[in-house]
N, C-alpha and C positions, 0 to 999 in steps of 0.2 A: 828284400825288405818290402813289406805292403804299404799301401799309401796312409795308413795311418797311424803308423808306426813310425814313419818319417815326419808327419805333421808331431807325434808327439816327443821324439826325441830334441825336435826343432824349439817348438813352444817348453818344454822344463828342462831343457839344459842351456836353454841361451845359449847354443853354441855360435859363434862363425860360422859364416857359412863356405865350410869347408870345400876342395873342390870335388870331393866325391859325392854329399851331399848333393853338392849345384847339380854334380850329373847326375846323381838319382833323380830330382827335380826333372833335370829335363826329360828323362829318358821314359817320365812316369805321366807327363805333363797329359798329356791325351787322355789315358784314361784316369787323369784324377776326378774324382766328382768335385759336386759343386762345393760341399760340406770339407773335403779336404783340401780344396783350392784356398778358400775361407782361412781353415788353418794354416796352411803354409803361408798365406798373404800377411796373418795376424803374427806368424812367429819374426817374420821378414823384417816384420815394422818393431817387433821388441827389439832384435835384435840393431835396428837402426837406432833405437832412443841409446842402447847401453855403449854406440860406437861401436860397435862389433861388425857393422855390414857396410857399405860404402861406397865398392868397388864398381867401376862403370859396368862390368858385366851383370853383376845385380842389380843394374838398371836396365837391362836386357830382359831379364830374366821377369821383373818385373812387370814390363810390358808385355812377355806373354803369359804370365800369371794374370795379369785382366783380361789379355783374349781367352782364356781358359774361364773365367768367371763371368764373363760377359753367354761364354755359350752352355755354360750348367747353373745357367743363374734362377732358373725353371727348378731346382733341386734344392734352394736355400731358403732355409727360417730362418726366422727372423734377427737370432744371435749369428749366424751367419754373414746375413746382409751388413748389420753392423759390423762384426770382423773385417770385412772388404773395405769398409768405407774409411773405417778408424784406417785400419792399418796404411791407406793411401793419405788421408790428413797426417798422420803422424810421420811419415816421412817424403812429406809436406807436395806429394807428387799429386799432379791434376789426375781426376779420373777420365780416359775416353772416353769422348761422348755415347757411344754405342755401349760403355759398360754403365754409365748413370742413367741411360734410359734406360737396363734391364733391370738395373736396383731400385728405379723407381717406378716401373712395373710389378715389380717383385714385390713391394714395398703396398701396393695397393691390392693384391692378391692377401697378399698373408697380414694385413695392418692391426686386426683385432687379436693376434695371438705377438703383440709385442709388450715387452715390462716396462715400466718407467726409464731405468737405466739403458734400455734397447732403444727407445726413442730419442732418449739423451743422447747418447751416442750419434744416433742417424744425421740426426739434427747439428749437432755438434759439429759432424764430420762434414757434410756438406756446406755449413756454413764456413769452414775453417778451410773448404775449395772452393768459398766465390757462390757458392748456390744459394739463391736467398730470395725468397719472397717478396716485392712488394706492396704486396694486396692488390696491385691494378691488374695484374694479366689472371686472366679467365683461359679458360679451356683445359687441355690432355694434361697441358706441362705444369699446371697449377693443382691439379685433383691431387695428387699425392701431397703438395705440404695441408689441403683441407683434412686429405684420410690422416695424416698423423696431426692435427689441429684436434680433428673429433677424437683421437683415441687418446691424447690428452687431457683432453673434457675427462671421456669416461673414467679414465684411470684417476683421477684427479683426488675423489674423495678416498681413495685407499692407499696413498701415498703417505710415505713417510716423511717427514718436513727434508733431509737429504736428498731426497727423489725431487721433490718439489722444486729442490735448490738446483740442483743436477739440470731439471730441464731448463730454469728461467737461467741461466749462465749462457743459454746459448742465445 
């Protein structure tokens, strides 16, 4: 089975995550890229909202699906980043510190090719782990909510009143 084959069976069948699946997962986990980690984090998390996933071993599983995205985090755009970050708010797990510095590394590399709904998200998800801005800290750890402040600005005038709403919720 290729690795994206497993990310899409995972993400449109909502399945459980079975234990042959988990071992594909694991067996695959090294070389999944950053782009399929993304996926498998994003199916992980549907499957936690529908009750499907729960098991303390997919909270194994899940910590090394962040070491795996923490080290291909150099490979992810911008729907990506968001994938990783939703997927950890939505079932409501902290992200490692070592995986939120690469997302927010990540995030100032690639910050002008995000959508409104990609910012939403980002935002969204960080905020909904505790990450939050309060205007007073300056330097490395603050540059990235500036980059996604300005590319809010930018996108701002071609925003659809939904986008608009989408970002000011968070």
């Amino acid at each position: 089975m290729e690795l994206g084959e497993l990310a899409r069976i995972l993400h449109e069948q909502r399945l459980a995550l079975p234990s042959f699946l988990e071992d594909c997962t694991w067996d695959m986990l090294e070389q999944m890229s950053g782009p399929d980690t993304a996926k498998v984090m994003h199916s992980m998390a549907k499957l936690h909202e529908s009750a499907k996933l729960g098991k303390s071993s997919d909270k194994v599983l899940l910590g090394a699906m962040q070491g795996r995205a923490t080290a291909t985090a150099w490979e992810l755009e911008p729907q990506d980043v968001a994938n990783v970050l939703w997927a950890l708010a939505t079932m409501e797990e902290m992200a490692d510190r070592r995986l939120l510095a690469a997302m927010k590394s990540r995030v100032m590399v690639t910050v002008g090719g995000y959508t409104p709904g990609e910012v939403a998200t980002v935002l969204w998800a960080l905020a909904t782990m505790g990450e939050k801005s309060d205007g007073e800290i300056t330097g490395p750890e603050e540059e990235w909510w500036d980059a996604m402040h300005s590319r809010v600005i930018d996108m701002a005038g071609g925003c659809t009143p939904g986008e608009v709403a989408k970002v000011l919720q968070v």
